[in-house]
VOVOVO-30074 format. One record per residue (C-alpha): residue in three letters; chain; x, y, z. Coordinates in Angstrom, 2 decimals, m for minus. Example, Ala and Ser with C-alpha at 12.3 -4.5 7.8 and 13.67 -1.06 7.14 Angstrom:
# VOVOVO-30074
 rest kette      xx      yy      zz
  Ala     A   12.30   m4.50    7.80
  Ser     A   13.67   m1.06    7.14
# end
This chain:
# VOVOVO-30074
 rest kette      xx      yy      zz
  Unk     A   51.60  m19.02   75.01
  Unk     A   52.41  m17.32   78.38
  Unk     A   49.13  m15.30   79.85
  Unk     A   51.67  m12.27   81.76
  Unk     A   49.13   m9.72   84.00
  Unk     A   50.48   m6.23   85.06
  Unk     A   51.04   m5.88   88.31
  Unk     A   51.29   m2.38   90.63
  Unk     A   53.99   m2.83   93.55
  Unk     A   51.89    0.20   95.37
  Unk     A   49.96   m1.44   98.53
  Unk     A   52.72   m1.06  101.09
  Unk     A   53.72    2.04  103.03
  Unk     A   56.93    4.16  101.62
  Unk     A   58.03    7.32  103.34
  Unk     A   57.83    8.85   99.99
  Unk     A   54.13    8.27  100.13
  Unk     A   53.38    9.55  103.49
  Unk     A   55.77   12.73  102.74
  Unk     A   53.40   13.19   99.67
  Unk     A   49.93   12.08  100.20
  Unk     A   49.64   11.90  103.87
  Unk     A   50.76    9.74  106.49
  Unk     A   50.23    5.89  106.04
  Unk     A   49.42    6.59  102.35
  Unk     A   48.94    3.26   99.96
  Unk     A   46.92    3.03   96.69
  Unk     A   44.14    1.20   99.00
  Unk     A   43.71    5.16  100.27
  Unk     A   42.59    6.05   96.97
  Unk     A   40.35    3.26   96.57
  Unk     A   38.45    3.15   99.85
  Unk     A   38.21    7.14   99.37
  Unk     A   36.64    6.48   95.77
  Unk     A   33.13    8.06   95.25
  Unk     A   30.42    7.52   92.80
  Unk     A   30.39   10.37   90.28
  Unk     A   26.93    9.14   88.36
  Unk     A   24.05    6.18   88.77
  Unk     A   25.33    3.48   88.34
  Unk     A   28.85    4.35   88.91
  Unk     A   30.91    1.14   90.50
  Unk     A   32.47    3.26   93.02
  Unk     A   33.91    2.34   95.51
  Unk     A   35.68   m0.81   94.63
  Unk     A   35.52   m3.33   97.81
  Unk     A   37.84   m6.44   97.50
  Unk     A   36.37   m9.65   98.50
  Unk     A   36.40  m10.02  102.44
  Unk     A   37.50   m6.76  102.33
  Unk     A   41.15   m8.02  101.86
  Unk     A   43.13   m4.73  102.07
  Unk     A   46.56   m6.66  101.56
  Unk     A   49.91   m5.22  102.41
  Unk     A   52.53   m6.78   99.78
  Unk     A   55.41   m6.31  102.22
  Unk     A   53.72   m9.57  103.89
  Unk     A   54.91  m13.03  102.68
  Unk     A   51.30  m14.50  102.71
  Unk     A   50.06  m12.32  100.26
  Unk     A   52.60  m13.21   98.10
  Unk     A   52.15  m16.63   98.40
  Unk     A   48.22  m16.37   98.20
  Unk     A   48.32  m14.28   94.84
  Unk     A   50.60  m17.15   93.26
  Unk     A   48.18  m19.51   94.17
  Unk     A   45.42  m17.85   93.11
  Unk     A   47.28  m17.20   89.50
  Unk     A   48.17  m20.55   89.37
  Unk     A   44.84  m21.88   89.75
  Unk     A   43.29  m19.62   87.21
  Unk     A   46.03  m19.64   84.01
  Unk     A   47.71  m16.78   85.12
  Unk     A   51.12  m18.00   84.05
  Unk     A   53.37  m15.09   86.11
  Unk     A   52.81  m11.15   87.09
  Unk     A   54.71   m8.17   85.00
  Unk     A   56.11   m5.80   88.12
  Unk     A   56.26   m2.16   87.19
  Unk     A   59.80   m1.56   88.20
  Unk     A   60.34    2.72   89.18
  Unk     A   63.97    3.67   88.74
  Unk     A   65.05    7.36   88.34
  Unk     A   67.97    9.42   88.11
  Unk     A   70.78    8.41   90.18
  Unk     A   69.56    5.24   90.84
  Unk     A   66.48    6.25   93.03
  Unk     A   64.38    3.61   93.25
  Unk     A   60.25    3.54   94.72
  Unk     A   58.15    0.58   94.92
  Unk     A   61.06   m1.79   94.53
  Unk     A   60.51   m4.05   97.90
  Unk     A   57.89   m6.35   96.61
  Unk     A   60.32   m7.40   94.06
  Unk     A   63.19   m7.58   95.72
  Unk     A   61.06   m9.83   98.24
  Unk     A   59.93  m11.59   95.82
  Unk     A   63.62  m12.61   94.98
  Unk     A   64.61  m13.70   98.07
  Unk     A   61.17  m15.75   98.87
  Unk     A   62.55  m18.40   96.35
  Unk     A   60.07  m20.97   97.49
  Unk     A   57.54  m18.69   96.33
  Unk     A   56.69  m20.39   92.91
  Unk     A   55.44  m16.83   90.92
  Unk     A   57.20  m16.30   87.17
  Unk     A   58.04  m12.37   87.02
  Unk     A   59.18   m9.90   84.65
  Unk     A   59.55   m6.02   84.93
  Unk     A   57.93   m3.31   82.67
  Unk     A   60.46    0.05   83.49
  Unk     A   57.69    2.72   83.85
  Unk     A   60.49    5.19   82.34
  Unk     A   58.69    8.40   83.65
  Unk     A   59.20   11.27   86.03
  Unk     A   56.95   11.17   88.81
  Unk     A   55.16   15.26   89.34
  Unk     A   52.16   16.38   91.37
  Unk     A   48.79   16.63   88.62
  Unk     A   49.20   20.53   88.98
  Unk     A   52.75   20.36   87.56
  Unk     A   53.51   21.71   83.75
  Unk     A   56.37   18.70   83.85
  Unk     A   55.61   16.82   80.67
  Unk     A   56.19   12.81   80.01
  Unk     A   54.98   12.27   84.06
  Unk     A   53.13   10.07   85.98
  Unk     A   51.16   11.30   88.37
  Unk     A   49.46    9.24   91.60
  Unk     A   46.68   11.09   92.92
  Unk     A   44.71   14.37   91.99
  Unk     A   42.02   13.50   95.40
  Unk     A   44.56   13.61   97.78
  Unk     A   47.84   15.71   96.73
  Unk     A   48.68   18.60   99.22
  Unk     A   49.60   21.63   96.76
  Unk     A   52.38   23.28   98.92
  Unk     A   56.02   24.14   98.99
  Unk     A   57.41   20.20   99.25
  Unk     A   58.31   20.65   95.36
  Unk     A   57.97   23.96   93.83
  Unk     A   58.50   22.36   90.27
  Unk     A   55.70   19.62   91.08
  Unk     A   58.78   17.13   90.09
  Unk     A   58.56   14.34   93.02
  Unk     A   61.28   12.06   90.79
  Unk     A   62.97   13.23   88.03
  Unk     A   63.88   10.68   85.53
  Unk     A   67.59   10.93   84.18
  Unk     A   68.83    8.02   82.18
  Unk     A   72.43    9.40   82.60
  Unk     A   75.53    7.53   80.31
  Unk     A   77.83    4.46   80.66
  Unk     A   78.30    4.56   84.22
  Unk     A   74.33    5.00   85.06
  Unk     A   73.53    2.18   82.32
  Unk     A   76.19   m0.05   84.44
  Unk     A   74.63    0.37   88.10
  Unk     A   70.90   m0.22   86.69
  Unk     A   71.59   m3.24   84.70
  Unk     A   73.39   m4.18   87.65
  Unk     A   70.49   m4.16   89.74
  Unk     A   68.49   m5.90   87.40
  Unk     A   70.82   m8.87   86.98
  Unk     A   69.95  m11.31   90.28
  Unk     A   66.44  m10.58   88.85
  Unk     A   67.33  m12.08   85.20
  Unk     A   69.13  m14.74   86.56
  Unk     A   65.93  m16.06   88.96
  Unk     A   64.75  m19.22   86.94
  Unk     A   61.64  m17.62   87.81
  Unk     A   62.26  m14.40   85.41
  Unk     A   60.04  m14.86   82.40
  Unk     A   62.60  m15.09   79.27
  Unk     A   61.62  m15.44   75.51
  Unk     A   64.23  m17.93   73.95
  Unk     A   66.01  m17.79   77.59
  Unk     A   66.30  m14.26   76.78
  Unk     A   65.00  m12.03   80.12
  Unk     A   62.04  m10.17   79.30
  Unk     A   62.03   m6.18   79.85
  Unk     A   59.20   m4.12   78.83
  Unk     A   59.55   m0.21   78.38
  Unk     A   56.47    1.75   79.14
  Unk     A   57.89    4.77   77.35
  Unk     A   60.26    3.87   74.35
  Unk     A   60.39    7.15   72.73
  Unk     A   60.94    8.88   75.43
  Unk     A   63.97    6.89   76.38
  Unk     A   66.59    8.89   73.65
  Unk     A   69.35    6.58   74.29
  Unk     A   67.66    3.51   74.01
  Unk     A   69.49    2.38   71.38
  Unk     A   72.71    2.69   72.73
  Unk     A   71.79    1.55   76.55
  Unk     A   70.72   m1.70   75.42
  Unk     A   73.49   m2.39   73.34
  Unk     A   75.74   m1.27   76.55
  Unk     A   73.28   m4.02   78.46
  Unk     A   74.36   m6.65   75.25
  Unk     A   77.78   m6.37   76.18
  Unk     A   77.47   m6.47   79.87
  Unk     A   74.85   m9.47   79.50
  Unk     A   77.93  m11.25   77.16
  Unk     A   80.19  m10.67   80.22
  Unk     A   77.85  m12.00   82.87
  Unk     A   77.14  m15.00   80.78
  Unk     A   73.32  m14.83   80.77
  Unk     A   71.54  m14.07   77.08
  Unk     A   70.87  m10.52   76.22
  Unk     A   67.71   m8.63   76.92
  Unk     A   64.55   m9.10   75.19
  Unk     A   63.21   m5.77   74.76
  Unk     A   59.91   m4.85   74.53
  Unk     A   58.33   m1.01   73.59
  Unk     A   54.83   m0.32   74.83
  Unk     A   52.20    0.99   72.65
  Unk     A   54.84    2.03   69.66
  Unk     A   53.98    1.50   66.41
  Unk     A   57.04    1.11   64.53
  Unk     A   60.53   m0.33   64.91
  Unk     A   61.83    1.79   67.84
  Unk     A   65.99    1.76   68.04
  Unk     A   66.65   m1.09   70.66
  Unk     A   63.65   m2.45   71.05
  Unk     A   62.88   m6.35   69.74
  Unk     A   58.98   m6.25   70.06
  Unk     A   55.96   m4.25   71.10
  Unk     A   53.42   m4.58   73.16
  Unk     A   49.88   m2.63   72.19
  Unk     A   48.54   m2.40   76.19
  Unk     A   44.87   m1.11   76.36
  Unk     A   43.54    1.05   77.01
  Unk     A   46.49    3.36   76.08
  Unk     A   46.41    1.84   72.45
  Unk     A   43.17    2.05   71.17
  Unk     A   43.28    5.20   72.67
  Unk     A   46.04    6.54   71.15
  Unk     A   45.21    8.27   67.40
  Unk     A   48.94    7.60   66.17
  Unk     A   48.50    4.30   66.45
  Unk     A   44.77    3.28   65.43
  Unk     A   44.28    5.88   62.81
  Unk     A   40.52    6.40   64.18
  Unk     A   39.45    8.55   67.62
  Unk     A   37.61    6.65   70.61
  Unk     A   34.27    8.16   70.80
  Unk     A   34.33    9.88   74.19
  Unk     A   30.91   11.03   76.21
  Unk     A   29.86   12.80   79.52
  Unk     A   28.36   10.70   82.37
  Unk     A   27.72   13.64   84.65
  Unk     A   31.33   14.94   84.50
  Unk     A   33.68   12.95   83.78
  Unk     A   34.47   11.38   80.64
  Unk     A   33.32    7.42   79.12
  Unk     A   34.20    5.63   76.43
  Unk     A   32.56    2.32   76.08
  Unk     A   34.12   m0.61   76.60
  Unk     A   33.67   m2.08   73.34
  Unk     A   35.37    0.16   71.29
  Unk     A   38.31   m0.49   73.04
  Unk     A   38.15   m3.92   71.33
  Unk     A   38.38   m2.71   67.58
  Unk     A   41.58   m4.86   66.60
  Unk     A   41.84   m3.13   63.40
  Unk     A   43.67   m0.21   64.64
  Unk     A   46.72   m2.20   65.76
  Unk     A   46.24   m5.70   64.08
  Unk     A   49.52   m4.74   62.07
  Unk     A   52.74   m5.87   63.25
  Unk     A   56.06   m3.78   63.97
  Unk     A   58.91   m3.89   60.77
  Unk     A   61.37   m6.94   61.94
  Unk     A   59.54   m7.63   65.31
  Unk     A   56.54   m9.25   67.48
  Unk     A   53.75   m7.43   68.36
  Unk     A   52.31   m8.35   71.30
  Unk     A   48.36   m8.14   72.38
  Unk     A   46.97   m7.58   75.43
  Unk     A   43.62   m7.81   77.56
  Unk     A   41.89   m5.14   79.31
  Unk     A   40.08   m5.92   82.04
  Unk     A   38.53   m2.51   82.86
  Unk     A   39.28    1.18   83.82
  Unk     A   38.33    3.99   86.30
  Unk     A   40.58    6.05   87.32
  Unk     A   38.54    8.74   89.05
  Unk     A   39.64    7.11   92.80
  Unk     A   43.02    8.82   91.89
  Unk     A   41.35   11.42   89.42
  Unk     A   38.05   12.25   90.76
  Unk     A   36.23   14.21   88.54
  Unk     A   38.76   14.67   85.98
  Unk     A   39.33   11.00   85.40
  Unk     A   37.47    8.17   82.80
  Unk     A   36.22    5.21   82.70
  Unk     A   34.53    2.50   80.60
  Unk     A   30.65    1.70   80.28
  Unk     A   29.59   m1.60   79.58
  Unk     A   31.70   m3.68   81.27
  Unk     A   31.10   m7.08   82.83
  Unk     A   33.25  m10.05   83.03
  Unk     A   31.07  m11.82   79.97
  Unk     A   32.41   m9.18   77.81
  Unk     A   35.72   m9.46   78.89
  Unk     A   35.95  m13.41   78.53
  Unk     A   34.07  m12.54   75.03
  Unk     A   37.41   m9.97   74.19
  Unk     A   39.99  m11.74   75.59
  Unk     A   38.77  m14.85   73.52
  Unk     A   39.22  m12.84   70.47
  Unk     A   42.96  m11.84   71.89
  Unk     A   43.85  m15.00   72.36
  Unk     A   42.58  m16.05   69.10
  Unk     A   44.34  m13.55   67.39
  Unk     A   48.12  m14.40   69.83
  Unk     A   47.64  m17.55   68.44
  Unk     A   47.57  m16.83   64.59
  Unk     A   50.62  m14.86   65.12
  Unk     A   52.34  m17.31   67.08
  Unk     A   53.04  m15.33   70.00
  Unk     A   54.88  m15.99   73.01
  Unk     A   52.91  m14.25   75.29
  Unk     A   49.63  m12.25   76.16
  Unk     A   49.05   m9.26   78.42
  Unk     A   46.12   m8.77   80.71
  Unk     A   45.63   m5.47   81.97
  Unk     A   45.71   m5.62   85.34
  Unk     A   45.95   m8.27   87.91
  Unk     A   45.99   m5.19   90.63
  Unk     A   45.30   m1.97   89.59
  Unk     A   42.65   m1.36   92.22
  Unk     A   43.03    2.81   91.53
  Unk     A   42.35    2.72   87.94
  Unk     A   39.74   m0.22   87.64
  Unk     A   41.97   m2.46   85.96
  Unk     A   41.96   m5.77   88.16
  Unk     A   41.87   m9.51   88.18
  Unk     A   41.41   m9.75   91.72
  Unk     A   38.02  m11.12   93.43
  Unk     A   36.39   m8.30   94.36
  Unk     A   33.14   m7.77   96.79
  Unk     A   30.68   m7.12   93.48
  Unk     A   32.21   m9.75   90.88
  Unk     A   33.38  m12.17   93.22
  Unk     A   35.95  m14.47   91.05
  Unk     A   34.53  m14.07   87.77
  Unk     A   36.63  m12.52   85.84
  Unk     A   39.00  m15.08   87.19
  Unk     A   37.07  m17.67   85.73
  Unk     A   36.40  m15.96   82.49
  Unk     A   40.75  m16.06   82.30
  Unk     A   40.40  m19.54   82.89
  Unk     A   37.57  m20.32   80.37
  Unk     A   39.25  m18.70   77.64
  Unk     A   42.25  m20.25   78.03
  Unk     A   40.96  m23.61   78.13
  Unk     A   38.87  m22.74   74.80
  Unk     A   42.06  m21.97   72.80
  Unk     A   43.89  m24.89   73.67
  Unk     A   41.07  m26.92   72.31
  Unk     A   41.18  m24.84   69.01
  Unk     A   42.50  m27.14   66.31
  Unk     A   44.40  m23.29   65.19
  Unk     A   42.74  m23.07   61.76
  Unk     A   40.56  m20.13   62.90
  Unk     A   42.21  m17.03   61.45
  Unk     A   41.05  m14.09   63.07
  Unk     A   42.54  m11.20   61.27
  Unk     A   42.12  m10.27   57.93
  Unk     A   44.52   m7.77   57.70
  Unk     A   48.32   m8.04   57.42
  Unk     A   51.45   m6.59   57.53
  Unk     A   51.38   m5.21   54.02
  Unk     A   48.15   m3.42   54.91
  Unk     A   48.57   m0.05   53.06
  Unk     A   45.95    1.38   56.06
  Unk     A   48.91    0.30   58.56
  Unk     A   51.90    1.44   56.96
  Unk     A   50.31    5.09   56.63
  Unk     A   49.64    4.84   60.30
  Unk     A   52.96    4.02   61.01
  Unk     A   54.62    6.62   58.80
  Unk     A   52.21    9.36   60.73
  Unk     A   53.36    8.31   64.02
  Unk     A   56.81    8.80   62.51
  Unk     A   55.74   12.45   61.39
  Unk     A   54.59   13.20   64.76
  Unk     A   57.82   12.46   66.41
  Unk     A   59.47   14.42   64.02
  Unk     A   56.76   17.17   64.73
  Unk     A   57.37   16.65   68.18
  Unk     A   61.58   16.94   68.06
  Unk     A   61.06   20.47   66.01
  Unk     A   58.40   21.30   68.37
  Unk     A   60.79   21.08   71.26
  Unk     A   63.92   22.93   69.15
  Unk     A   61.13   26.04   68.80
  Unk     A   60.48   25.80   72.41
  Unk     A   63.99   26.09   73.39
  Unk     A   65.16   29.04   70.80
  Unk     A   61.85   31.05   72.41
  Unk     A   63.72   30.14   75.53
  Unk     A   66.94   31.62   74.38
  Unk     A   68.66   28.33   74.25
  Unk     A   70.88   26.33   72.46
  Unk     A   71.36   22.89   71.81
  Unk     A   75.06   23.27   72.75
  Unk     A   73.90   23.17   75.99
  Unk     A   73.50   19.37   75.44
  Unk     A   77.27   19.43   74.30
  Unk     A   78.98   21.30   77.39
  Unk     A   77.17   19.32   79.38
  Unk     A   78.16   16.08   78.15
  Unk     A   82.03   17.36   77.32
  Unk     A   81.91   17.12   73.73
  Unk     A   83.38   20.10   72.27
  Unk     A   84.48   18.70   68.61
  Unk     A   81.64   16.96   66.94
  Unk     A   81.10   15.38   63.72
  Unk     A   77.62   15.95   62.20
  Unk     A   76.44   12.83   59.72
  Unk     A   73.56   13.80   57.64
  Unk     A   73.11   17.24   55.21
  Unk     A   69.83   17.60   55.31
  Unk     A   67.28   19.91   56.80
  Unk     A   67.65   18.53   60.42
  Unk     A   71.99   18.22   59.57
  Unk     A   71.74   22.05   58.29
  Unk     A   69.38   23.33   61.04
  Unk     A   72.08   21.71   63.83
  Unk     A   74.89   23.49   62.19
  Unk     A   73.37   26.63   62.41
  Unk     A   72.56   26.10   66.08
  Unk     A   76.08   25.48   66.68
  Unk     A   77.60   28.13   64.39
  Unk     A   77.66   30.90   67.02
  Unk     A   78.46   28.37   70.02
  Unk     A   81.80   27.02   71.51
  Unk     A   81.48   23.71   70.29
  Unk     A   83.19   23.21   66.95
  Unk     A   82.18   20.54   63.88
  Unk     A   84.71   18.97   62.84
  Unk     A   83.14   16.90   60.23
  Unk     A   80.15   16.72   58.16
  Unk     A   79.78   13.68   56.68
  Unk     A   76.99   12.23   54.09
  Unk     A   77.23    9.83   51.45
  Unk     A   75.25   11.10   48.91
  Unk     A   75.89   15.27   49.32
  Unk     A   79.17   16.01   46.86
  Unk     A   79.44   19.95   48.45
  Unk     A   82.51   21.11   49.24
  Unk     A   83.42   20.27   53.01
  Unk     A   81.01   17.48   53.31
  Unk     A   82.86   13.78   53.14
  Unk     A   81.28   10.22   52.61
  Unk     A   81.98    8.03   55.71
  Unk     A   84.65    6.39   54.41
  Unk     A   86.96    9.22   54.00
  Unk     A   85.66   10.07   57.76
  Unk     A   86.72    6.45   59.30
  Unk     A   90.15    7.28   57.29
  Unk     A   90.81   10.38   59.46
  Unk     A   88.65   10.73   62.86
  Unk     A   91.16   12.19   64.87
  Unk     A   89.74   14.50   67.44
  Unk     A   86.22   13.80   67.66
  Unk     A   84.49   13.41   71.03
  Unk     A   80.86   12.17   69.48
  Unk     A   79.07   11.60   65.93
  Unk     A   75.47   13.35   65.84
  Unk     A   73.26   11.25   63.66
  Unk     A   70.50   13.96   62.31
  Unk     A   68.33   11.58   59.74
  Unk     A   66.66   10.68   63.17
  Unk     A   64.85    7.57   61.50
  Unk     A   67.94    6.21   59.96
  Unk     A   69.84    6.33   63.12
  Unk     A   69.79    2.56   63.73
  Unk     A   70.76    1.42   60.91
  Unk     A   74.39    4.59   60.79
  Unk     A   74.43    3.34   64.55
  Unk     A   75.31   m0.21   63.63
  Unk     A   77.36    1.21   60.70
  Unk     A   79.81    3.14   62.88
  Unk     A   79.71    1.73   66.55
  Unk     A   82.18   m1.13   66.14
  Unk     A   84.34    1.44   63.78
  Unk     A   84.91    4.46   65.93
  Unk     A   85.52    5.04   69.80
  Unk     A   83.17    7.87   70.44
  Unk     A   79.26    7.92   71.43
  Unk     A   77.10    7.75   68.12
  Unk     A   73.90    9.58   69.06
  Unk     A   70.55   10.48   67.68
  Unk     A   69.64   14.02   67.13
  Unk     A   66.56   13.11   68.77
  Unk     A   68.56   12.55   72.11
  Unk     A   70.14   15.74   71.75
  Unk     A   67.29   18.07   71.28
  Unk     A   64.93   16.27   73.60
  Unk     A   67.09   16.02   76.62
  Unk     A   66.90   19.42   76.83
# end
């Protein structure tokens, strides 16, 4: 089992970040700005010697290998920022990383598949650096610093692309020599489905196994992904997924949750339908150096309580015989979350990584930590009201844009597909087709297997006769996987989700 920490590419200068934040601005700004909001408050955060590192510099690469090495840090999961176009932020680390080949540091990449907006924005689905030290001005009227796009064939093409030197480093982390490729936003990602399987074939003609996918914090099978990965705090956190809400209280003004509730296992102890579910490891959180007092953080922390939790991780990784376990974060010196010595803690929590791992490989395995299972009934009603919500969610966003005086034909012009076929008669199927009635884009087809109205045929009548169609809209959003597979190989026209339609809009 493979011990994988996050890791933040941000502590190097990018002209992006001095247009932003201010000239010379890094995420070691934030920290050394950091303030204590109540008594006790560990604010700032100093690391040890004061070592304010610059990761454009080939010794602190080499030094943070060495000191993962030494403490059973098996390799470093780089968030990798790519937007529309191809834009790209934070990528040198990496790509330094890659050419410093006797630099002996497994990697992987975890897409952070979000737009980038100033905190004052209304842009939804964002990510969003620093409320302390953001100018509000006229740089970006819309608050959208990077707009993510995830475009079609030809956009799939230049990112995988990109990726590939990575995957083929012996250094990438694979699972079955598959690369590894986590997605910090599955749902968001519409065309997930049908990216990857664009990335199978391209992988096929490279010669290098296809990707291993895995969805962060998603509770059931996403299309295209292989696994999950519950990351904390952002799981136990997240009501969809646990079923129960984090108790939340004031220190002063900002907002706490103790650290020990964001241990209960039982919220996400289930596993995915036909996949792994990774665990992870949360070494801490405070965010208010990029929040101030808006952000959160965790009481009762202390590096015995994390060697105590990650223990019980480990434990846990091991009864499901996972590859791999996440610790949140080796570097996340802006939001708390870091492995790194540090000027109060020294190289505890460090040690604490090591200790635990060195328990569990002296574990003779019997120990079964969980008592729950896949069949859970508690789990499966969990994961059918995360299901509701992102069917909530897509109608939510249909009302939005009919207030708006819009259409989802929009989608359709834009995208050239003027003669559609529509599979699925249900409420979504009928609600499309009257969308569409009034438009310029016509239906050509409206297939279903089980509806005998006149009008409506079964598929195979449809793969008989498909003359004329541009793309198939799949409307049963949470059959769409399985209709994908049906029909991709059998027609030569884009299969798409409903869900992609609506909420690209």
């Amino acid at each position: 089992m493979k011990t994988i920490a996050m890791y933040l590419p941000q502590f190097h200068r990018v002209k992006e970040n001095d247009a932003w934040w201010g000239e010379g601005y890094t995420e070691w700004t934030a920290v050394k700005n950091a303030k204590p909001l109540f008594e006790g408050h560990n604010q700032p955060r100093v690391p040890l010697h004061e070592n304010y590192y610059n990761l454009l510099e080939k010794s602190t690469m080499e030094e943070q290998a060495e000191l993962a090495q030494q403490y059973g840090v098996d390799g470093f999961c780089f968030y990798h920022y790519y937007f529309k176009d191809g834009r790209k932020i934070l990528e040198k680390p990496a790509e330094n990383l890659l050419n410093w080949t006797d630099i002996k540091l497994p990697f992987c990449f975890c897409w952070a598949n979000e737009t980038w907006a100033r905190t004052w924005s209304n842009v939804g689905n964002k990510n969003s650096w620093n409320e302390q030290l953001e100018v509000k001005g006229s740089k970006s009227e819309s608050g959208v610093l990077l707009q993510q796009d995830y475009g079609k064939e030809a956009e799939w093409e230049e990112h995988f692309y990109y990726l590939l030197p990575f995957f083929k480093d012996e250094r990438y982390i694979k699972y079955n020599g598959r690369p590894v490729f986590l997605i910090y936003k599955p749902k968001k990602l519409y065309c997930l489905l049908r990216m990857m399987q664009f990335w199978k074939q391209l992988a096929k003609k490279e010669e290098i196994p296809e990707i291993y996918v895995i969805g962060v914090n998603v509770g059931y099978q996403v299309p295209g992904i292989d696994a999950a990965l519950m990351l904390e705090p952002g799981a136990s956190l997240d009501i969809d997924l646990t079923g129960k809400k984090v108790k939340r209280r004031k220190k002063n003004v900002i907002n706490a949750v103790e650290y020990q509730d964001i241990y209960e296992l039982e919220g996400h102890i289930g596993k995915i339908n036909n996949g792994k579910t990774y665990l992870s490891a949360l070494v801490d959180y405070d965010d208010t150096p990029r929040r101030g007092e808006k952000g959160d953080c965790l009481l009762g922390v202390s590096p015995e309580n994390f060697e105590k939790n990650f223990s019980l991780v480990l434990e846990e990784s091991k009864h499901r015989n996972n590859e791999f376990v996440f610790i949140n974060a080796w570097n996340e010196w802006g939001e708390g979350m870091y492995l790194e010595p540090d000027e109060k803690h020294g190289f505890e929590y460090l040690k604490a990584v090591l200790r635990s791992l060195e328990r569990i490989k002296n574990e003779d395995g019997t120990k079964n930590v969980s008592s729950n299972n896949n069949e859970k009934p508690e789990f499966q009603t969990q994961q059918e009201l995360e299901k509701l919500r992102e069917q909530y969610d897509l109608l939510d966003h249909w009302f939005q844009l009919k207030q708006q005086n819009r259409s989802v034909s929009e989608y359709f012009i834009e995208n050239h597909y003027d003669q559609i076929a529509l599979y699925g008669w249900g409420t979504l199927g009928k609600h499309l087709y009257e969308d569409l009635k009034m438009s310029k884009i016509e239906i050509s087809y409206i297939i279903d297997q089980n509806k005998k109205e006149e009008g409506i045929v079964a598929p195979e009548a449809f793969l008989e006769d498909q003359s004329g169609i541009s793309v198939i809209v799949v409307t049963p959003i949470f059959a769409y996987e399985e209709v994908y597979k049906k029909l991709c190989k059998k027609v030569d026209v884009p299969v798409i989700s409903l869900q992609e339609v609506v909420m690209s809009l």
